[in-house]
C-alpha positions as CSV (number, residue, x, y, z in Angstrom):
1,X,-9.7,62.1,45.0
2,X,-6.4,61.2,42.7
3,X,-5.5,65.7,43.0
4,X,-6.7,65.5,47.0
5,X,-3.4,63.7,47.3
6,X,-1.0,65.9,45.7
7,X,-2.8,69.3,46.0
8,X,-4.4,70.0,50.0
9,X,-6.7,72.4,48.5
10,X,-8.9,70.5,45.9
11,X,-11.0,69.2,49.0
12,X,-12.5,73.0,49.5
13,X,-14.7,72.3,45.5
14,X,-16.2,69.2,46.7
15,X,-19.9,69.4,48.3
16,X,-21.7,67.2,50.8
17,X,-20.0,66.6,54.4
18,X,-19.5,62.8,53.5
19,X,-17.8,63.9,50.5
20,X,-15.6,66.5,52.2
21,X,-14.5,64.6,54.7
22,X,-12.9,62.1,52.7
23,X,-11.4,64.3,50.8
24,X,-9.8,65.9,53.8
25,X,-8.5,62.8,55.0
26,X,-6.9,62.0,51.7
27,X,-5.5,65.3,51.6
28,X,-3.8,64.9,55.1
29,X,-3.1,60.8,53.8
30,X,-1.1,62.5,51.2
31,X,0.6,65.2,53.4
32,X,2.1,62.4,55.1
33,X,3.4,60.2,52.4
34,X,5.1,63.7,50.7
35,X,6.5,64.6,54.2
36,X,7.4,60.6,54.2
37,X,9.6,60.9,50.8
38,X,11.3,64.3,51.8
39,X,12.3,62.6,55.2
40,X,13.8,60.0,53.2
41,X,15.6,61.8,50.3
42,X,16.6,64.2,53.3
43,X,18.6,61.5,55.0
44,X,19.9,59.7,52.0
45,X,21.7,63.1,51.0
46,X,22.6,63.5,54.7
47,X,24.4,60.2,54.6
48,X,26.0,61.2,51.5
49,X,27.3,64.1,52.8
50,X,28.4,62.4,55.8
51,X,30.2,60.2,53.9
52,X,32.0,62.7,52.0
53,X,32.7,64.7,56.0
54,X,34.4,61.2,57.0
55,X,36.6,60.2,54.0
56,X,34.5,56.8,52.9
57,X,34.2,58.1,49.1
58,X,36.8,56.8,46.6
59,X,39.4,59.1,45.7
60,X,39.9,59.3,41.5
61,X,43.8,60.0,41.3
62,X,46.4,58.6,39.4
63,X,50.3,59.2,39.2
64,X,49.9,60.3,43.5
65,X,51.9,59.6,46.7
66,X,49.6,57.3,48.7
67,X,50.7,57.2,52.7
68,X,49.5,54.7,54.6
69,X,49.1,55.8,58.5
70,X,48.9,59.0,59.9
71,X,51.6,59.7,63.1
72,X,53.7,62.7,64.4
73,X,56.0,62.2,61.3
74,X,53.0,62.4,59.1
75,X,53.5,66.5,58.7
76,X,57.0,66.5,57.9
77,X,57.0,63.9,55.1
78,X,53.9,66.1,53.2
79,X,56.3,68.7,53.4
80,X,59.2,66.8,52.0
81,X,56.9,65.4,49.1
82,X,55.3,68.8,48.6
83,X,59.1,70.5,47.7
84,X,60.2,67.4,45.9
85,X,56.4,68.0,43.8
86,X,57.1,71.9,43.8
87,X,59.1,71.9,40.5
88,X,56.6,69.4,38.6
89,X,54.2,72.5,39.3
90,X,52.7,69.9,42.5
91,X,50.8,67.0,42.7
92,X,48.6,65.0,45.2
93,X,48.9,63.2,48.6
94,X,46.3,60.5,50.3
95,X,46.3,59.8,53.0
96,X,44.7,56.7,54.2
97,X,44.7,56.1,58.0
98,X,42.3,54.5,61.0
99,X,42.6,58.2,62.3
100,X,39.4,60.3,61.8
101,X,39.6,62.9,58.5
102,X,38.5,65.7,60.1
103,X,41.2,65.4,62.8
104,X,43.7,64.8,60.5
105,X,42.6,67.2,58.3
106,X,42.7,70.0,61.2
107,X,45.8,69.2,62.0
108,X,47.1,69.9,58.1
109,X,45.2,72.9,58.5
110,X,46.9,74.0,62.2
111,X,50.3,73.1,60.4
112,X,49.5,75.3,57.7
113,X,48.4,78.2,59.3
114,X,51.1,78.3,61.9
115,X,53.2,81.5,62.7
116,X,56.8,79.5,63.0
117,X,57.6,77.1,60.4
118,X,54.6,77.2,59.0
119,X,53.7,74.3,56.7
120,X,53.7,74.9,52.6
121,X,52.5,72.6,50.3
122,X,53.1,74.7,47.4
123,X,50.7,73.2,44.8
124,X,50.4,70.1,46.2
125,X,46.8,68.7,47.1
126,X,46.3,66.6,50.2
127,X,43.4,64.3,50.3
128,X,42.4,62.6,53.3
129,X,40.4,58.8,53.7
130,X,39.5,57.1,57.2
131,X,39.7,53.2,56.4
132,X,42.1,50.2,57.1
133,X,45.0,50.2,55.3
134,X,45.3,46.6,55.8
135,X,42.0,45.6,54.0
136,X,41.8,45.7,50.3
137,X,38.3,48.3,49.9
138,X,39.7,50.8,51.9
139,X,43.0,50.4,49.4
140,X,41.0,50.5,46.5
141,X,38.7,53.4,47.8
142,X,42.6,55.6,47.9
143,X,43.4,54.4,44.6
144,X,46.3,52.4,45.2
145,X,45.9,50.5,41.8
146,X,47.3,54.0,39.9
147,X,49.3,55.4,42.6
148,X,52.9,56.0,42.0
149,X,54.5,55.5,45.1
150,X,53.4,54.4,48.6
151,X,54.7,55.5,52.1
152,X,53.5,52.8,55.2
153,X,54.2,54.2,57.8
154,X,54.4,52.4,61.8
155,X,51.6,52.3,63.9
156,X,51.6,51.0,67.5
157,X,54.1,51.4,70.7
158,X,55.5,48.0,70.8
159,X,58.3,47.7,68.3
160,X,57.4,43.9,67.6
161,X,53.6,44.3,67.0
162,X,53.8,47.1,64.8
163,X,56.5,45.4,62.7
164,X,53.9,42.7,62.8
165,X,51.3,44.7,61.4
166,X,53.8,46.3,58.6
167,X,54.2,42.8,57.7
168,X,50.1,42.0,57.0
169,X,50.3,46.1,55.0
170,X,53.1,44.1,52.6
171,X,51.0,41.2,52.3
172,X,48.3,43.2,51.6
173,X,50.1,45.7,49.5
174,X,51.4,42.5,47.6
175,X,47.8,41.2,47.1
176,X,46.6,44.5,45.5
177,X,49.5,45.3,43.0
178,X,50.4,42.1,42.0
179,X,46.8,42.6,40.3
180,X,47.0,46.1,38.7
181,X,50.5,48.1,39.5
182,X,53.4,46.3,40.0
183,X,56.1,49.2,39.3
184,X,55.1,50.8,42.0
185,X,58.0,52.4,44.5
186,X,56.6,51.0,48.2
187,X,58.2,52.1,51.0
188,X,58.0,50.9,54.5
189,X,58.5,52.1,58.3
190,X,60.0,49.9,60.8
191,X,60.8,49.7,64.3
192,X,63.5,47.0,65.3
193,X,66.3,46.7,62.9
194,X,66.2,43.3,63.4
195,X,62.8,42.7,61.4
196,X,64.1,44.0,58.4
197,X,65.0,40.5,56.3
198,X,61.5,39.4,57.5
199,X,59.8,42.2,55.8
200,X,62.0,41.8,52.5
201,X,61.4,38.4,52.5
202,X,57.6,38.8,52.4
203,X,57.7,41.8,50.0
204,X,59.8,39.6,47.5
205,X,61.3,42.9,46.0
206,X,58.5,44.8,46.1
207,X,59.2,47.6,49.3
208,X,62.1,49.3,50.9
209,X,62.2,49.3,54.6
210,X,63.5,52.1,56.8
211,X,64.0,51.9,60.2
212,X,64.0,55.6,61.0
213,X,64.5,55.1,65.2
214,X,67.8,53.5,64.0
215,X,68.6,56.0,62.0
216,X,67.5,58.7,63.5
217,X,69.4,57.6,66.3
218,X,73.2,57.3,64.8
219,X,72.3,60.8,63.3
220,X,71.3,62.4,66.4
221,X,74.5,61.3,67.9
222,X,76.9,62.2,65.1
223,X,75.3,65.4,64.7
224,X,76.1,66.3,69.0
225,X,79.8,65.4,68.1
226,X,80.3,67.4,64.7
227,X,78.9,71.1,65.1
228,X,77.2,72.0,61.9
229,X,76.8,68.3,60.7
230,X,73.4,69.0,60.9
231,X,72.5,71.5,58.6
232,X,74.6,69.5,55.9
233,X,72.3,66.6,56.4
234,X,69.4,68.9,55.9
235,X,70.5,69.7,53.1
236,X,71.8,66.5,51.6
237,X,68.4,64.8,52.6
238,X,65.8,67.2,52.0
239,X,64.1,68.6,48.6
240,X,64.4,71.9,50.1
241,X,67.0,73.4,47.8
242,X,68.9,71.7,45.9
243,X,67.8,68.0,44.7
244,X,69.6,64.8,43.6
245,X,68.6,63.6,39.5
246,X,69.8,60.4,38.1
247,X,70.1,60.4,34.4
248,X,71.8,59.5,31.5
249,X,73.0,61.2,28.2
250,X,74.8,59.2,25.7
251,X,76.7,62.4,24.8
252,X,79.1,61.9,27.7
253,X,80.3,58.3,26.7
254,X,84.2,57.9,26.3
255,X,84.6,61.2,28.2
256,X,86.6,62.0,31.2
257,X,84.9,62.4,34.5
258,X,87.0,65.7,35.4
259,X,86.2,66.5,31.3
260,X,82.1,67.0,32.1
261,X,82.1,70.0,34.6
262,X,82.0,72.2,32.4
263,X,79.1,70.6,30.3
264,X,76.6,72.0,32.8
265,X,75.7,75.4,33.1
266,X,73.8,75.4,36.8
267,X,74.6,71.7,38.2
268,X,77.7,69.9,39.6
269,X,78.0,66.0,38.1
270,X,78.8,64.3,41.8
271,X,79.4,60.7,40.9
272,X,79.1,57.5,38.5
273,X,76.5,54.8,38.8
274,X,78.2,51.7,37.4
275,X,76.7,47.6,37.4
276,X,74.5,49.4,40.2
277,X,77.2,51.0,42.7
278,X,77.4,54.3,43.1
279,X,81.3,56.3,43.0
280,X,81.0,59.8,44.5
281,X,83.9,61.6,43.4
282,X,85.8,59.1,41.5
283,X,89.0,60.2,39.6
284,X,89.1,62.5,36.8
285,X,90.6,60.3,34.4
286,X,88.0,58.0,35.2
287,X,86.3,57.0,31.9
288,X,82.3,57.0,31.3
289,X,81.9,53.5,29.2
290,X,78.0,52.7,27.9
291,X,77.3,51.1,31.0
292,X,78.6,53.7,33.4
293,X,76.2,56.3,34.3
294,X,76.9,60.0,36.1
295,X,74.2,61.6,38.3
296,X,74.5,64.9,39.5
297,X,72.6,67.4,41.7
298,X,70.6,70.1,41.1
299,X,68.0,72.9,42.5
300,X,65.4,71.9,39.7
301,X,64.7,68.7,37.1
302,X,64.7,70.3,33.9
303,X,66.1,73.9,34.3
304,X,70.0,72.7,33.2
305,X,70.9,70.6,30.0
306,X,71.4,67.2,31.0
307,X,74.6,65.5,28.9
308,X,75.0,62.3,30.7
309,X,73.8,60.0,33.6
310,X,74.2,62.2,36.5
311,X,73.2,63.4,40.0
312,X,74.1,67.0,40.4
313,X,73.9,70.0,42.5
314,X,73.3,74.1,41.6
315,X,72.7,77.0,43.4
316,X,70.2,79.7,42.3
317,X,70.0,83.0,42.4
């Protein structure tokens, strides 16, 4: 009776109709519990996969750009993070937002594939999670323990409620990596200028806030009175090109600022960070002392010879 259950054809060997028809009916008993078990491993694997579908499992990163919030500004900052990640051969975006994956995920993909201004990520991974970026699981489940820098980004209409919310996301934020990573770079979206000293307060240190309608704003307005301002903010702001390095190099202490051009085969030194100002341009008989560092700019981190603490610029051909 035990091999009825697992094999429907041991019934046919026994003999007598009593016999027979028990065995049939434990045969079709254990049809139904082995139909019963692949119905339930069936789901569970559907779930899983579900899960996977709708961005619920934990991300395993470390050392990646986390962005909290998904809006029509969303696109443009991959792309600025993607050229800034181009010369470190790329590296990896998550995105954690109330918005559903496979949207946002289509709408990387429409970005990516379009004929004009097509979107490149150029080695850089994007990996999205649908969650709450307010509660503490759905940070955890994007890794924000081992992340090294965080974008939160506004959600709402109303200027004053979504500052609001960006001031639980600092809480929040403050809650988590006061725990496990607290040299993380945080950077926050606002709305109203005017909420800025309430979001410092709370983040104690801990974010930067931008209030890109302000800015946006003044530059939008000084760029329709200076033709061609534009394009120099593009390229003053963007990683497209060339890039902005702070660093220092002891070999450059006691020189003369106008002294170190030449010290750089494909970058232009552009200033001097000193007791945490920066000078652009300062004079050429201006000293570099231990505690004054240069920062030039340059197309790539690590294709010119750094000899000081500078931000510099090249062109390549």
């Amino acid at each position: 009776m035990r091999l009825a259950v697992a094999d429907p054809g041991t019934h046919a060997d026994a003999e007598g109709t009593g016999l027979r028809v028990v065995a049939f009916s434990t045969t079709m008993g254990g049809m139904c519990v082995f139909a019963l078990m692949i119905g339930i491993i069936s789901d569970f694997i559907g779930e899983k996969v579900d899960d996977l579908k709708k961005g619920k499992s934990r991300v395993i990163e470390s050392r990646h750009t986390l962005m909290l919030g998904w809006s029509d500004m969303s696109l443009a900052i991959v792309q600025q993070i993607a050229l800034a990640n181009e010369s470190e051969g790329g590296g990896c975006i998550v995105v954690l937002a109330k918005a559903d994956k496979e949207a946002m995920e289509q709408e990387l993909k429409d970005a990516r594939e379009s004929h004009e201004g097509a979107l490149q990520l150029k080695g850089t991974e994007v990996i999205f999670r649908s969650g709450n970026p307010l509660a503490e699981v759905d940070l955890y489940k994007a890794s924000v323990h081992t992340a090294r820098s965080i974008i939160a980004l506004s959600d709402g209409v109303d200027p004053d409620e979504a500052d609001s919310r960006m001031v639980r996301q600092v809480l929040s934020l403050r809650g988590v990596l006061s725990r496990s990573n607290e040299d993380v770079h945080v950077t926050c979206e606002l709305r109203d200028v005017d909420n800025k000293h309430l979001v410092e307060m709370v983040g104690k240190g801990l974010v930067e806030t931008v209030c890109a309608h302000d800015i946006i704003g003044r530059l939008m307005i000084q760029c329709a009175r200076a033709a061609g301002l534009a394009h120099v903010l593009e390229n003053l702001m963007g990683f497209d090109g060339d890039e902005f390095y702070l660093k220092e190099w002891p070999e450059l202490i006691g020189e003369r600022f106008g002294d170190i051009f030449t010290r750089f085969d494909d970058a232009v030194p552009l200033g001097i960070k000193h007791n945490g100002v920066v000078a652009l341009n300062p004079p050429d008989d201006q000293v570099r002392a231990n505690v004054c560092p240069r920062f030039q700019r340059s197309r790539r981190d690590g294709h010119f010879i750094f000899h000081g603490y500078a931000v510099c610029s090249s062109k390549y051909e």
